[in-house]
N, CA and C atoms as a LAMMPS dump frame, in Angstrom:
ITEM: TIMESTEP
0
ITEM: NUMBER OF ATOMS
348
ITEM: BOX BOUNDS ff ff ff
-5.0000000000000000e+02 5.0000000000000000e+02
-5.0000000000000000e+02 5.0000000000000000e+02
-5.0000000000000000e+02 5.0000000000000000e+02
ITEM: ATOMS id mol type element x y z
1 1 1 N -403.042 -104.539 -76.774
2 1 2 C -402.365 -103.242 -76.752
3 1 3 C -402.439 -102.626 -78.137
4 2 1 N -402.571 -101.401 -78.121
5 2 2 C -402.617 -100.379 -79.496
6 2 3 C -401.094 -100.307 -80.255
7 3 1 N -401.82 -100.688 -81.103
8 3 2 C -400.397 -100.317 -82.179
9 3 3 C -400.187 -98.64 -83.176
10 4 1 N -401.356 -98.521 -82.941
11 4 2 C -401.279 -97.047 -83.712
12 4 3 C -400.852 -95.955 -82.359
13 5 1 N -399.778 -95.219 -83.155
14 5 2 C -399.638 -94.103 -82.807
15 5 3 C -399.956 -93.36 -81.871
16 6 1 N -401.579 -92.65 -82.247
17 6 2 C -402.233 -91.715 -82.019
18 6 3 C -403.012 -92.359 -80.655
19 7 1 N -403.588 -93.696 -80.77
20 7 2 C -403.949 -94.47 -79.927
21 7 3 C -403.423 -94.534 -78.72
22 8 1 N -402.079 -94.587 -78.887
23 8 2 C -401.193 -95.391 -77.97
24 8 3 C -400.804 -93.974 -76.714
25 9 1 N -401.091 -92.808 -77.452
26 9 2 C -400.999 -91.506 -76.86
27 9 3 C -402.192 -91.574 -76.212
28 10 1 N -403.021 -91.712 -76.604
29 10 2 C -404.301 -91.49 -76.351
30 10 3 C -405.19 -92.166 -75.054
31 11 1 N -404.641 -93.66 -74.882
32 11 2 C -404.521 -94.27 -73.898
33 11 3 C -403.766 -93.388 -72.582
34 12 1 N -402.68 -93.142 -72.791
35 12 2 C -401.874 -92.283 -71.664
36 12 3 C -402.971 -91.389 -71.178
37 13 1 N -402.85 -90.516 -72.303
38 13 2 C -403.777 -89.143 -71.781
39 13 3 C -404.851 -89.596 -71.086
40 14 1 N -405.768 -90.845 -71.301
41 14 2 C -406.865 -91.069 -70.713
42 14 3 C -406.555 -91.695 -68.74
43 15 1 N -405.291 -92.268 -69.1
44 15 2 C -404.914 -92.587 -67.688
45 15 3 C -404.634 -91.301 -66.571
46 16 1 N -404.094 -90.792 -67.695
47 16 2 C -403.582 -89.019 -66.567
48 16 3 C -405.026 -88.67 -66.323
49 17 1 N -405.624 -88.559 -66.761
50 17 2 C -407.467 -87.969 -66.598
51 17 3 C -408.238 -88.749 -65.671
52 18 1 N -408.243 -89.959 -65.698
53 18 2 C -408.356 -91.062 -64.924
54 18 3 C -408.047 -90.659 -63.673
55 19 1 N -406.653 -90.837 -63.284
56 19 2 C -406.196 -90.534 -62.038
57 19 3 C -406.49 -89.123 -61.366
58 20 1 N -406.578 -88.107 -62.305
59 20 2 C -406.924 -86.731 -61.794
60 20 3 C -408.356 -86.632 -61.635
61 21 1 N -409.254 -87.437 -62.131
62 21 2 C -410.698 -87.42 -61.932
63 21 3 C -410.823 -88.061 -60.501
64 22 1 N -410.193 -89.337 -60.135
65 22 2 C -410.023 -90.045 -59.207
66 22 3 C -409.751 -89.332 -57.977
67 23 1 N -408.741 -88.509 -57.783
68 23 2 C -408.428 -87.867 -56.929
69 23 3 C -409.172 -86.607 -56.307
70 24 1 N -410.081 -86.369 -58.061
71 24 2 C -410.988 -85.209 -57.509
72 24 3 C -412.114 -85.576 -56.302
73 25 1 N -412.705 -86.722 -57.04
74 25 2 C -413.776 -87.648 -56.842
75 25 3 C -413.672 -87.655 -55.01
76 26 1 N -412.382 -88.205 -54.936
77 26 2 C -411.815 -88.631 -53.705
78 26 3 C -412.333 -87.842 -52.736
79 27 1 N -411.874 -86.325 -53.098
80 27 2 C -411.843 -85.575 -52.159
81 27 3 C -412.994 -84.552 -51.943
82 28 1 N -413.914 -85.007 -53.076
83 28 2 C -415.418 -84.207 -52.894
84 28 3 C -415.639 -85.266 -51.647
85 29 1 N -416.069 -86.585 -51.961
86 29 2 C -416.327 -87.143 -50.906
87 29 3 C -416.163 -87.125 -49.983
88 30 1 N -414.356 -87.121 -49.239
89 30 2 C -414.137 -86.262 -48.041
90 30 3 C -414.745 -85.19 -47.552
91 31 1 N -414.937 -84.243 -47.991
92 31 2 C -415.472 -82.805 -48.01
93 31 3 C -416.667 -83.586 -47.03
94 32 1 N -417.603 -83.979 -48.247
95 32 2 C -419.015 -84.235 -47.81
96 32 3 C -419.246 -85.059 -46.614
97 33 1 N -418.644 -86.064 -46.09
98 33 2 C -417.981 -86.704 -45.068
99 33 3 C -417.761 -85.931 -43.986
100 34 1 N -416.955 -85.016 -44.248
101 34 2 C -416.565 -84.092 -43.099
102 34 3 C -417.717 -83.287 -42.563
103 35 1 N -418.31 -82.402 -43.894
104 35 2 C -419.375 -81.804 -43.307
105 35 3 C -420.921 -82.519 -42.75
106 36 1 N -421.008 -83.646 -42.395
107 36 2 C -422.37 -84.73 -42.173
108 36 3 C -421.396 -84.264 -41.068
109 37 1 N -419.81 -84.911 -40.988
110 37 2 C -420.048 -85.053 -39.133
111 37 3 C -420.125 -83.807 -38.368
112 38 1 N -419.401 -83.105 -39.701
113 38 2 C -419.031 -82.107 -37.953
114 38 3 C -420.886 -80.905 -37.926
115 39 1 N -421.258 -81.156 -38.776
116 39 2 C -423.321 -81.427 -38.5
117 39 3 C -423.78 -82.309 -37.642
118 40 1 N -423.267 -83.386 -37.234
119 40 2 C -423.744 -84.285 -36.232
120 40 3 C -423.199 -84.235 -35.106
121 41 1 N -421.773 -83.913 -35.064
122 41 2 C -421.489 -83.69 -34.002
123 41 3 C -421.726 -82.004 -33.336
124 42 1 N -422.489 -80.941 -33.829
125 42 2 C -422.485 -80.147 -33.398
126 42 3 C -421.381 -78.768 -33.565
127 43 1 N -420.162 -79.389 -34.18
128 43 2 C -419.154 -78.551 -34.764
129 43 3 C -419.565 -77.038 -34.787
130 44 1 N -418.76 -75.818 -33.952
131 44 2 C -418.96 -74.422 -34.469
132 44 3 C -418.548 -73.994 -36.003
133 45 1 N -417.778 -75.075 -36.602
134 45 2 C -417.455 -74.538 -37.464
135 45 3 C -417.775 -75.33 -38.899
136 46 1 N -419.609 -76.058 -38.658
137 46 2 C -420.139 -77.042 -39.605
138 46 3 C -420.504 -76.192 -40.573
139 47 1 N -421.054 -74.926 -40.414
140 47 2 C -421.541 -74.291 -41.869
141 47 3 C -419.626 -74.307 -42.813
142 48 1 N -418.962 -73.627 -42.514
143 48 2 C -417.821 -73.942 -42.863
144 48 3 C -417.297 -75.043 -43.825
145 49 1 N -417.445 -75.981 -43.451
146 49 2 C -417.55 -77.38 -43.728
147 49 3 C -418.349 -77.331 -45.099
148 50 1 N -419.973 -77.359 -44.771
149 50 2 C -420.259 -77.245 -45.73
150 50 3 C -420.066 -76.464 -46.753
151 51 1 N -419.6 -75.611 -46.464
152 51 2 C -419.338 -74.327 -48.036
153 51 3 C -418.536 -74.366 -48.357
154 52 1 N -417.091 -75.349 -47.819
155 52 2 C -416.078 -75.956 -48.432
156 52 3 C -416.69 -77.003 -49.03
157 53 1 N -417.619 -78.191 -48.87
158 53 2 C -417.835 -79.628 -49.676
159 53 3 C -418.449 -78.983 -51.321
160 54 1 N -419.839 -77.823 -50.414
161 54 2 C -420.706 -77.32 -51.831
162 54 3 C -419.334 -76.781 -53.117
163 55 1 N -418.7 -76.462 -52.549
164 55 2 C -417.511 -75.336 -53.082
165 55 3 C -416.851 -76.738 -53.839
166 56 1 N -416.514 -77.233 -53.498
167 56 2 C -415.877 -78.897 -54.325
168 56 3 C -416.822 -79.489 -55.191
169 57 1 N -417.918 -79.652 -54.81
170 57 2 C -418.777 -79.854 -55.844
171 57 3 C -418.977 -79.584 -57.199
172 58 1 N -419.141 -78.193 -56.716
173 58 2 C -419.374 -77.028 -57.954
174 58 3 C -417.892 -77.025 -59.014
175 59 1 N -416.883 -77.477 -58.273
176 59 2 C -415.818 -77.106 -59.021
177 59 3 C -415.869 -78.714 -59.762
178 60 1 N -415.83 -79.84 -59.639
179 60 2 C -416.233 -80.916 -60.262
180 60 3 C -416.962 -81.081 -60.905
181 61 1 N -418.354 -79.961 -60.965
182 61 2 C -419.067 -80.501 -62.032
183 61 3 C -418.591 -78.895 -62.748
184 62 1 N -417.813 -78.508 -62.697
185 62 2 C -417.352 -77.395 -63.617
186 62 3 C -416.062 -77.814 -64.606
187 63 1 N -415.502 -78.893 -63.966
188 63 2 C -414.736 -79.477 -64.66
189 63 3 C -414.804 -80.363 -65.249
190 64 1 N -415.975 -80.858 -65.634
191 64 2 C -416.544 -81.916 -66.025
192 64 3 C -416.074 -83.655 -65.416
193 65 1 N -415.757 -83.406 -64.531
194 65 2 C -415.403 -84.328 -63.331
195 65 3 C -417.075 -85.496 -62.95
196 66 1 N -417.985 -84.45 -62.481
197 66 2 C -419.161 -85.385 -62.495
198 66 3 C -420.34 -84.14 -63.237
199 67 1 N -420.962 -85.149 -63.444
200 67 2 C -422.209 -83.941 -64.464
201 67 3 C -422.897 -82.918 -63.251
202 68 1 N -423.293 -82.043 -63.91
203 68 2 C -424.202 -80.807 -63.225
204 68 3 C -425.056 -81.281 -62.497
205 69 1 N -425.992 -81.831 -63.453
206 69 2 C -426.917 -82.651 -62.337
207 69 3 C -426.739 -83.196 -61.201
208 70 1 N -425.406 -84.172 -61.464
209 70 2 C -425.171 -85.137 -60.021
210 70 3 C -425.122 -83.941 -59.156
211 71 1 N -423.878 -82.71 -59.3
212 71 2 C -423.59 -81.894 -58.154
213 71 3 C -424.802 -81.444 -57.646
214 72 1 N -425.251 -81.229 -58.841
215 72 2 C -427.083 -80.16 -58.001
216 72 3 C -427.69 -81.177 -57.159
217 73 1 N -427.957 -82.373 -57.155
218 73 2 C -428.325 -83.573 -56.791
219 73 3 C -427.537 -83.687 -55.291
220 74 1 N -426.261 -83.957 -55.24
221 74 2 C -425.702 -84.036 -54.414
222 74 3 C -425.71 -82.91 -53.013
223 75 1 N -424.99 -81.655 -53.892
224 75 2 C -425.84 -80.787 -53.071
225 75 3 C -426.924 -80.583 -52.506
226 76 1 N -428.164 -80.781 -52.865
227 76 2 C -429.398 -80.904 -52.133
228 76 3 C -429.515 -81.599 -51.314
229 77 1 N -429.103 -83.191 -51.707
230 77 2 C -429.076 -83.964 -50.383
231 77 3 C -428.373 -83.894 -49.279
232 78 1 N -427.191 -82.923 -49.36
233 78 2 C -426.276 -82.791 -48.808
234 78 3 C -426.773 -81.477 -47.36
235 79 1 N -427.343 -80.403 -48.647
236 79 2 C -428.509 -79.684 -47.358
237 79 3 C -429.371 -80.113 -46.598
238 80 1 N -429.864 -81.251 -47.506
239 80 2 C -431.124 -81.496 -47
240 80 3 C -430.811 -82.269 -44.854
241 81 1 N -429.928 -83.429 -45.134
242 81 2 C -429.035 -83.865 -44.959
243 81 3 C -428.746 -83.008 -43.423
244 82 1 N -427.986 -81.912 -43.531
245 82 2 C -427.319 -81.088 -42.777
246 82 3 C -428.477 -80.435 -41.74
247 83 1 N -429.197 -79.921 -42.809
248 83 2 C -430.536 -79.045 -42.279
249 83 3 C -431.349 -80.426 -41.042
250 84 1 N -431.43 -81.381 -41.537
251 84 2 C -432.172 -82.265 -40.673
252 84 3 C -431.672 -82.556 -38.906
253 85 1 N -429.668 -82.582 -39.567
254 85 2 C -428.789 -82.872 -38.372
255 85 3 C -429.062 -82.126 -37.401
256 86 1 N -428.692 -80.043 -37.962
257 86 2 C -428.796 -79.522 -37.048
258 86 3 C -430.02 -78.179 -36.714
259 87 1 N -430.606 -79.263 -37.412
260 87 2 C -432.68 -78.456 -36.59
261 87 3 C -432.619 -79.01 -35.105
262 88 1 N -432.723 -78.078 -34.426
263 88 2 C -433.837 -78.454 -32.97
264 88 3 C -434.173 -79.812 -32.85
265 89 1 N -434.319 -80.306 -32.079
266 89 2 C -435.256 -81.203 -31.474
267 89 3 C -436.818 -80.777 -31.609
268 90 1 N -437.641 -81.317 -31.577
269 90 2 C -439.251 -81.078 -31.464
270 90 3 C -439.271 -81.126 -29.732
271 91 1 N -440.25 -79.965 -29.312
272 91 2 C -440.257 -80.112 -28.35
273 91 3 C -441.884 -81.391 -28.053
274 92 1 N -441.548 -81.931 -27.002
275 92 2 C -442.227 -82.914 -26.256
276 92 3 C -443.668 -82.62 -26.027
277 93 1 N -443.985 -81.421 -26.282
278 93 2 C -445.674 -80.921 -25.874
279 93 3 C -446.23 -81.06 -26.842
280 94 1 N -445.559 -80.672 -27.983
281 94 2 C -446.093 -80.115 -29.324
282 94 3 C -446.55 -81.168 -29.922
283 95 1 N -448.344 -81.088 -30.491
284 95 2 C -448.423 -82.078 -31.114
285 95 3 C -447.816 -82.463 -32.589
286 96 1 N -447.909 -83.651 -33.481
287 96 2 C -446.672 -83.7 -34.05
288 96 3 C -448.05 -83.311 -35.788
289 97 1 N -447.107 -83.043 -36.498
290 97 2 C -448.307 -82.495 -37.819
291 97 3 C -448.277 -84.057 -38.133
292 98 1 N -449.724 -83.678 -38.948
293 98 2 C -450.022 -84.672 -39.614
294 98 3 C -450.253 -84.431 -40.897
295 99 1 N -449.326 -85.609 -41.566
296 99 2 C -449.425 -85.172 -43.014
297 99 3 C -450.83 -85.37 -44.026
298 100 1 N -450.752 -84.377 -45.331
299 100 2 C -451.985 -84.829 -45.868
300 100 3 C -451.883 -85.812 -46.806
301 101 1 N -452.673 -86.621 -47.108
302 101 2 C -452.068 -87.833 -48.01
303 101 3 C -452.647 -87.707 -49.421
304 102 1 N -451.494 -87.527 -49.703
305 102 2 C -451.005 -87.332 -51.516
306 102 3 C -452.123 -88.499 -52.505
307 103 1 N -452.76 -88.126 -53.459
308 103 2 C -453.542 -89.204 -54.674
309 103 3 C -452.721 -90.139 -54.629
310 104 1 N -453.501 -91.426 -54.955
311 104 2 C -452.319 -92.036 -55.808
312 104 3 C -451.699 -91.611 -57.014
313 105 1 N -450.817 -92.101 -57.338
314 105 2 C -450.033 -92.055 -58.68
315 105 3 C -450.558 -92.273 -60.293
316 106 1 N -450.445 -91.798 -60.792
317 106 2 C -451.428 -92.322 -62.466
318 106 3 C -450.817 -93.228 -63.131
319 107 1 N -450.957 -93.814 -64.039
320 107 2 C -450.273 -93.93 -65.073
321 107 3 C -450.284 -93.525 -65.811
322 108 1 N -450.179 -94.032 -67.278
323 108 2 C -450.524 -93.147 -68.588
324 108 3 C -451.89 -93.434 -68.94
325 109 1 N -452.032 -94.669 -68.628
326 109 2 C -454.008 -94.745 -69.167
327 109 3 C -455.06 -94.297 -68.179
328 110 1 N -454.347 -93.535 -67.089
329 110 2 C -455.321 -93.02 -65.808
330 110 3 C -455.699 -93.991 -64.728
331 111 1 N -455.289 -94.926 -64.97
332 111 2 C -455.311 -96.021 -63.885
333 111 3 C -454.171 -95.705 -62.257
334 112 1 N -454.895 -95.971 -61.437
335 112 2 C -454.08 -96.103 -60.365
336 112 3 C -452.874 -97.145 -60.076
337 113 1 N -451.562 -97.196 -59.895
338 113 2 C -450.659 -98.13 -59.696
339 113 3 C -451.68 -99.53 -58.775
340 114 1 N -452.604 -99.562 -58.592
341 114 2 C -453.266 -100.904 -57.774
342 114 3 C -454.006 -101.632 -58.756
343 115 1 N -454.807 -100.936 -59.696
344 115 2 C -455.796 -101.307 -60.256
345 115 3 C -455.314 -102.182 -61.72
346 116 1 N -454.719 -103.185 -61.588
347 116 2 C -454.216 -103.672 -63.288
348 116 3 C -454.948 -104.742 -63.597
């Protein structure tokens, strides 16, 4: 335990921050939670959802709660995510695309990840 002063304050303050980060944390997650299901389940009122979770996000990484990045991060997957739930079905006739297949990967000496 701290014997100085300034320390001993300082500890506190970090617990109050602690717990208020905690609680933020908490409830982005909920958010995001909520809006996957009610995307999976079909919910009228899933866009909703989501623009309440994005909306929590943004305010966490505005508060320096989680970094910018994570939210931008999060968010994306979070569309990405949503967008997948509630696209259409493919219909059954349609043939399915075929993807084109990407180089391999480089390294720095121009070698392919196989070739070592």
């Amino acid at each position: 335990m701290a014997n100085i002063k300034s320390q001993i304050k300082r500890i506190g303050t970090n617990e109050k921050a602690r717990l208020r980060n905690k609680a933020a944390k908490a409830e982005v997650k909920t958010r995001v939670k909520t809006a996957i299901y009610a995307a999976e389940s079909g919910h009228e009122e899933a866009d909703e959802y989501l623009r309440v979770a994005v909306k929590r996000l943004d305010k966490a990484a505005a508060r320096g709660i989680i970094h910018r990045n994570q939210a931008a991060n999060r968010k994306s997957a979070l569309m990405h995510r949503v967008a997948s739930l509630s696209a259409p079905a493919a219909e059954p006739d349609a043939e399915p695309e075929v993807p084109i297949a990407a180089p391999p990967a480089a390294t720095r000496r121009g070698r392919t990840s196989t070739s070592k």
